[in-house]
Every structure is written in structure tokens, then in C-alpha cells.
C-alpha positions as CSV (number, residue, x, y, z in Angstrom):
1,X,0.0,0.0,0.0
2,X,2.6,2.3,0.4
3,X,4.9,1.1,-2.2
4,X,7.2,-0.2,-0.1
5,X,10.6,-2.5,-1.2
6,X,10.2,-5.5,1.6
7,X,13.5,-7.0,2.6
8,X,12.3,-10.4,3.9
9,X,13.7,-12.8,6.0
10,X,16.3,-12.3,9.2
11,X,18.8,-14.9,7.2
12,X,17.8,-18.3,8.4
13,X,14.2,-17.9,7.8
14,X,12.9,-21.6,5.8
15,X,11.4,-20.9,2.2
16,X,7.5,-21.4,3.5
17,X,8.0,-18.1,5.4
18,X,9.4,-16.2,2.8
19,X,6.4,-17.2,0.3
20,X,3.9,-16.3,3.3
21,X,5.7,-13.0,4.0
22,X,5.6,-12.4,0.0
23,X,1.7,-13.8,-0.5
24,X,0.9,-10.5,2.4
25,X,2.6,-8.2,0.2
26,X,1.4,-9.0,-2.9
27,X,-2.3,-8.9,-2.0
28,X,-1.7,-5.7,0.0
29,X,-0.4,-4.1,-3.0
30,X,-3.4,-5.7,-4.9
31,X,-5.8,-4.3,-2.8
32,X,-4.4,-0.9,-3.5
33,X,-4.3,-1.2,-7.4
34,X,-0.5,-1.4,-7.5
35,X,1.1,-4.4,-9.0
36,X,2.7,-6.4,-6.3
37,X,5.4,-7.4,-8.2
38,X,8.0,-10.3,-5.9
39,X,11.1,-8.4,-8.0
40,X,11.0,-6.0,-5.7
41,X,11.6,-8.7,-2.5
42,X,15.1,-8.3,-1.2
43,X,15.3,-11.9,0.9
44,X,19.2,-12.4,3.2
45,X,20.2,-15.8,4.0
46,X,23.9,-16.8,5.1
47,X,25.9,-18.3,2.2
48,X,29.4,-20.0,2.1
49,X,31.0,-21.5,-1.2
50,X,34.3,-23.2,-1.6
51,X,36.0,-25.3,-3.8
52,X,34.2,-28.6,-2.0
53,X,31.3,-28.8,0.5
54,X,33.7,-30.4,2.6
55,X,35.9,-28.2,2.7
56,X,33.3,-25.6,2.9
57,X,31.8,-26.5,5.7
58,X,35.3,-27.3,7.0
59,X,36.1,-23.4,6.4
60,X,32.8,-22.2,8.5
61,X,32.6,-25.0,11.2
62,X,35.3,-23.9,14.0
63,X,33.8,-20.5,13.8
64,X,30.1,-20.9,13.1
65,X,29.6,-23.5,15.9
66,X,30.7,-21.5,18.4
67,X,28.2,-18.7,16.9
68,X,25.3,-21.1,16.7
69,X,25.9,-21.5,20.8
70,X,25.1,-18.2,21.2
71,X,22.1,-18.3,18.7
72,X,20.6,-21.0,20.7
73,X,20.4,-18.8,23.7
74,X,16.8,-17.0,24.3
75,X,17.4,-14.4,21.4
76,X,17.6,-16.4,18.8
77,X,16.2,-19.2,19.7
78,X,13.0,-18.6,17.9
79,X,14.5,-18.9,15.0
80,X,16.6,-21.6,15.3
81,X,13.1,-23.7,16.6
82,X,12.0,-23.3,13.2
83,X,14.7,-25.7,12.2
84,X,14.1,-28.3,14.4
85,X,12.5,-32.0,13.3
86,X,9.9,-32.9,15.9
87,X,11.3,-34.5,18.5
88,X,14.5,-32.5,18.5
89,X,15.6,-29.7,20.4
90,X,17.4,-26.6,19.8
91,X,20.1,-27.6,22.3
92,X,20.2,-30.6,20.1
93,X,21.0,-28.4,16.6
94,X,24.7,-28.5,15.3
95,X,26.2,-26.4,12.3
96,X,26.3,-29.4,10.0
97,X,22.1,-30.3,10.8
98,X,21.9,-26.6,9.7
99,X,23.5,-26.9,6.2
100,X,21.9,-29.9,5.9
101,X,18.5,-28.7,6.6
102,X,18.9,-25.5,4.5
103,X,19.6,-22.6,7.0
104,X,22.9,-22.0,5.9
105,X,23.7,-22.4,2.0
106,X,27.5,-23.6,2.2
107,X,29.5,-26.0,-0.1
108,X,30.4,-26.0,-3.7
109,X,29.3,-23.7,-6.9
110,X,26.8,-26.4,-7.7
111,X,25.6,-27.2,-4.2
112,X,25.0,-23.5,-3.2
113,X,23.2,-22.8,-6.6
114,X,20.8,-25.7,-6.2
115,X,20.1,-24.7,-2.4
116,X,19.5,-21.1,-3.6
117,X,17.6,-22.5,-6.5
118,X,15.6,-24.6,-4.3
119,X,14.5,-21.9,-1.8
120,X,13.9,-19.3,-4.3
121,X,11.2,-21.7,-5.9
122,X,9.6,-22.4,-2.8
123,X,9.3,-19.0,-1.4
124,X,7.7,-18.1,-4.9
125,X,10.8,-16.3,-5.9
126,X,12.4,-13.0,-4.8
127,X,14.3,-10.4,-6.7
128,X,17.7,-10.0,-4.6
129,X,19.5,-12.2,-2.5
130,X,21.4,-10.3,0.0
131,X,24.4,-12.6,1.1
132,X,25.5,-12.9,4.8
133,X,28.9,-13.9,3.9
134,X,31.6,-15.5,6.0
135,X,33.6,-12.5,6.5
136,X,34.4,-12.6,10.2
137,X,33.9,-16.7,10.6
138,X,36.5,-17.5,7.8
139,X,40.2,-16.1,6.8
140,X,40.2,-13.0,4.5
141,X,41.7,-15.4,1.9
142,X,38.6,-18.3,2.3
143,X,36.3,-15.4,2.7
144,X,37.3,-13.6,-0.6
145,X,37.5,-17.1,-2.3
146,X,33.8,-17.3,-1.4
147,X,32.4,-14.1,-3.1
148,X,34.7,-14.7,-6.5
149,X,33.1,-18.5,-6.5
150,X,30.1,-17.0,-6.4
151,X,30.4,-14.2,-8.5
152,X,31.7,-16.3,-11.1
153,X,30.1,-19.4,-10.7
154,X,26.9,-19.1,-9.0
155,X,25.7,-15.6,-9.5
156,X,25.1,-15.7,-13.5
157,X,23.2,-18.6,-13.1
158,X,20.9,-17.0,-11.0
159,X,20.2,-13.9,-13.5
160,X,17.7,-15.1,-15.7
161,X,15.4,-15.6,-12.8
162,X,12.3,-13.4,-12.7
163,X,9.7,-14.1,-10.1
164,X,7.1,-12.5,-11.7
165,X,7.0,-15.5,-14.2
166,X,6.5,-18.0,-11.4
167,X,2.6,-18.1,-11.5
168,X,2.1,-17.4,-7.5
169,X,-0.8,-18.5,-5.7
170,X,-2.1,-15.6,-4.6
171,X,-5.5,-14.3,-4.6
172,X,-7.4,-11.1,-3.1
């Protein structure tokens, strides 16, 4: 309604959220006469690529576990619950579960494109990413690696996207 550009999603938030968050937007904008185009949709999630996906999770593990620790604590832990299988327990989540599971996209050119390929059909599409890159949980060098692998690699893959040609399922 008041033209706004949403930027969805805290970074770890699963694909069926993103679509929900999206579906709201688009029928507000509907329901004001303005097209409620998802190009607009600026959605973050963490991202990590390396030249395996051992050895990119290898690069993020010493460093994001000790992060996840202090994401499992009250503040986050919110978040992190949406992550959980039933049954488990946020206590119970590990780094590795998480890349498994989808909340961080780490490993190879080909791995990280499918997982990004894979949430952005899901959600109903989006029209930026906004990487939360390993800078700070990696060396300068592995970090630096990361954005030219995906620069090169996994970025121009992603350009001929446009989630305004996914049909959505969204109604007024």
C-alpha cells in the first residue's frame, strides 16, 4: 500500500515463510491497485562457497559453531526452533544439521546454486539475495574465495530468474 521495497527474512528464515511474507505483500499491493510485483523482494540468508562442500563447511565450522551456541540462547532461539525436526531440540541443533537442513547455504558452486535454487522456488521467488557472507567466521583469503566463486560461478546462473513468471498462488 505504500509502495514499499520489503526486505524479507532475518537470514535463516525456511522458504514457506518467505512465500507467506511475500503472499501478504502481494495482495496488500493488490488491494491498493498497484502491481505487487515479488522483483522487488530483497530476501538475506547466510551463504558459504568453496571449492568442496567439505571443505566448505570445514572453512565455517570452527567458527560458526561457536556462533550457533550463542544463537541457541533466548534471542535467537526462535528462530533456530523453526529448524528443528519434531522431536529435537534446539540444544540438540549443530552447524552441520543446519547446512543440511537449508539454513545456511555452504558448499560448492553447484551445491549452493541448487540450495538457492531450491529456496527461491519455494518462497515463490524473490528479486535479490542479499548474502551474509563468512567474513568474520573464515580467513580473508577463504572469505574472498567465497564471493569470487560465487560471483563467477553461481551468481550468472541465478540472473535469468524473474519471479514475476512464477505463477504465485495468490489471490485477493
Amino acid at each position: 500500500q505504500n509502495r514499499f521495497m520489503p526486505l524479507l527474512g532475518r537470514g535463516g528464515d525456511p522458504a514457506p515463510e518467505i512465500k507467506a511474507m511475500g503472499d501478504v505483500y502481494v495482495r496488500a499491493a493488490q488491494t491498493a491497485g498497484l502491481p505487487g510485483s515479488r522483483s522487488l523482494f530483497r530476501v538475506a540468508h547466510h551463504l558459504h562457497v568453496s571449492d568442496t562442500d567439505t571443505k566448505a563447511r570445514d572453512e565455517l565450522r570452527a567458527t560458526m559453531g561457536p556462533k550457533l551456541d550463542e544463537q541457541k540462547q533466548a534471542a535467537h532461539s526462535d528462530m533456530l526452533s523453526r529448524w528443528t525436526r519434531p522431536g529435537d531440540r534446539i540444544e540438540d541443533l549443530s552447524f552441520d544439521y543446519l547446512v543440511d537442513a537449508g539454513y545456511y547455504f555452504v558448499g560448492d558452486p553447484e551445491t549452493v546454486y541448487g540450495r538457492i535454487k531450491d529456496f527461491y522456488d519455494e518462497s515463490d521467488g524473490f528479486g535479490v539475495l542479499l548474502i551474509i557472507a563468512g567474513q568474520g567466521h573464515t580467513s580473508n583469503q577463504q572469505w574472498e574465495h567465497s564471493i569470487r566463486l560465487f560471483a563467477e560461478h553461481v551468481a550468472p546462473r541465478l540472473a535469468d530468474l524473474d519471479p514475476d513468471r512464477i505463477p504465485a498462488a495468490v489471490s485477493i
